[in-house]
N, C-alpha and C positions, 0 to 999 in steps of 0.2 A: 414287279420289282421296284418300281419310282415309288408307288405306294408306302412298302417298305421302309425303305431309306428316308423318304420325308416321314415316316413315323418315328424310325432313326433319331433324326438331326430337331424334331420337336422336342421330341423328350430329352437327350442331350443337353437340349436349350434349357429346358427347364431345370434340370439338375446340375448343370454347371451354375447357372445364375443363381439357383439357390444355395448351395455346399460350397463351389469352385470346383476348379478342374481338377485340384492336387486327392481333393476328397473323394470324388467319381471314377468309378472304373468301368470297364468293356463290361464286364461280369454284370456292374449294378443296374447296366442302364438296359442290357438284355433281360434282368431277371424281372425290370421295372416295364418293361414292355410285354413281358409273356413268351420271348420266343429266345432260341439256344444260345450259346456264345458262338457256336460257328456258324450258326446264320447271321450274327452281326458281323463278324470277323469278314464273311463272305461279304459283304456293301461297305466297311470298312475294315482297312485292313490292323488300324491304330488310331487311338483316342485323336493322335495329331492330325490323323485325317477328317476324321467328324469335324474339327477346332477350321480346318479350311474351308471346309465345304460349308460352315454356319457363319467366317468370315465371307465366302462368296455369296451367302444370300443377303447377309448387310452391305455391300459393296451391290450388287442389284440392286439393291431399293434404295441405297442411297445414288447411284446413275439415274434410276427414275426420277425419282424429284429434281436432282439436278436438270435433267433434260425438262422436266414441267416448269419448272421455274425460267425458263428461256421464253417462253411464251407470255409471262408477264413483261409488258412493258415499262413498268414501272419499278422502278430498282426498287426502293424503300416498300413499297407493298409483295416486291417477290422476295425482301432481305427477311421482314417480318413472319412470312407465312412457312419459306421454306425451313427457318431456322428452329422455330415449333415440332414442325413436322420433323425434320432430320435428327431433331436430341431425342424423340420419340424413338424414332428406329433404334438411335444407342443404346436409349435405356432398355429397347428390348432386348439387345444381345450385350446388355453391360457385362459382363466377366469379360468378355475381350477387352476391355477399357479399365477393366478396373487390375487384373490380372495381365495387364500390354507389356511389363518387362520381364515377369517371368514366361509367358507363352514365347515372346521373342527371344530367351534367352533357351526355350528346349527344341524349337521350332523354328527354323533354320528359313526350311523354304516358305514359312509365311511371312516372316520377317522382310524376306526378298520381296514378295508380295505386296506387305505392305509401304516398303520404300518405294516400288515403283506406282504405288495408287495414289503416295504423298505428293509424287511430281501430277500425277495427274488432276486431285487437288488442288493442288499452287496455282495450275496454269487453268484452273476452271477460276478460283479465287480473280485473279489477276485479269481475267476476262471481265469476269464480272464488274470487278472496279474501272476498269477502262469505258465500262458503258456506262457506268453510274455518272464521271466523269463528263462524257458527250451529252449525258442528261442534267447539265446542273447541278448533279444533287452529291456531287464526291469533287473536293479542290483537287488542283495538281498536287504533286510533291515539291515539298520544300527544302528537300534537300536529296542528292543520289539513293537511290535503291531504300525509300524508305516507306512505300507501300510492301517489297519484299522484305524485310523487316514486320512488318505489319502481318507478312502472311503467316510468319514465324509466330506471332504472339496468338494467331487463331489457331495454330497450330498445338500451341498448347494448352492451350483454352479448351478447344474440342474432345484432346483427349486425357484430359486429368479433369473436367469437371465432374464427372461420373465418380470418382475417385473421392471428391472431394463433400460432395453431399451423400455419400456412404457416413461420411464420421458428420457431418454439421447439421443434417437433415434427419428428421425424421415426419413419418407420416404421409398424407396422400401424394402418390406418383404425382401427377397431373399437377399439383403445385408445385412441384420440386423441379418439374420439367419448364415449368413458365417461369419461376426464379430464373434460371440459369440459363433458358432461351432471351427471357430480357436483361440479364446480365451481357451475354455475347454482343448482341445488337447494340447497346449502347456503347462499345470497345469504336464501332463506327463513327461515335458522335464527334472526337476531336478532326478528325477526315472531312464531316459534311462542311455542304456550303449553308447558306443561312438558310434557304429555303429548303434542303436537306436534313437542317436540322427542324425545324419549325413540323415536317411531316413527319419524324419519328418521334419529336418529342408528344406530339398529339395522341402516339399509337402506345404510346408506353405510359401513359397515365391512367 
């Protein structure tokens, strides 16, 4: 049965990311796999539920790396490496990102879903900078609440770049993805301290 259903939620992937969700039906994606529409219906009950369950395997792998990137001691070599790796995982399940306010506007409880992983976000963000901080490599704030300000511009950074190199980009993934991974990282650089700055600017030439 897990078999299944991860054959499911591949193929899904692929067909949402290629057509969108509004183009793809229960029907296309059972008839694209070989097996009935009540065999799919039985592992899922509705397209909105495949659209959660491919949202919980990006939300896995993005907990992963977050949790790997604790283990770097080094802010600017863990800022560098995770931020590569995490626009990768997006860009593997970009239709959530590119499709983010119509899916939230049919999809109710992922919506809920994803407000409460934005707090859990914020307060990984905000972790983060706190040690960057104790390491040198991130100033205080200069004025009230304005690294949480700061979380807010990562906030929409992460989730309309995808969106955005749809219409500006064309061509190989893999560069599209380091464009916009060393776009992100450099949104840091008015935050570093000099020696903060002096190791990313090294990393992004």
């Amino acid at each position: 049965m897990k078999k299944i259903k991860e054959i499911i939620l591949k193929k899904s992937l692929e067909l949402f990311n290629k057509f969108g969700v509004a183009e793809v039906s229960i029907r296309q994606i059972s008839s694209e796999i070989g097996i009935s529409h009540s065999n799919l219906i039985y592992h899922f009950k509705t397209k909105q539920d495949i659209i959660i369950s491919l949202h919980g395997q990006l939300l896995n792998s993005a907990l992963e790396l977050n949790n790997k990137s604790k283990s770097n001691d080094n802010f600017i070599d863990g800022l560098l490496e995770t931020t590569e790796i995490g626009f990768q995982i997006l860009h593997d399940y970009r239709f959530l990102m590119i499709e983010i306010n119509h899916i939230m506007r049919e999809n109710e409880k992922l919506k809920q879903i994803f407000l409460e992983v934005e707090k859990i976000r914020a307060s990984m963000y905000k972790e983060a900078i706190q040690n960057a901080i104790s390491q040198g490599l991130m100033r205080e704030e200069l004025y009230d609440n304005e690294y949480d300000n700061f979380i807010e511009h990562i906030k929409i950074f992460s989730d309309f770049w995808i969106s955005s190199s749809e219409i500006y980009d064309t061509g190989d993934h893999a560069a599209i993805i380091k464009k916009y991974s060393n776009l992100f990282v450099t949104l840091f650089y008015p935050y570093l301290t000099e020696e903060g700055r002096k190791k990313i600017a090294g990393s992004l030439l």
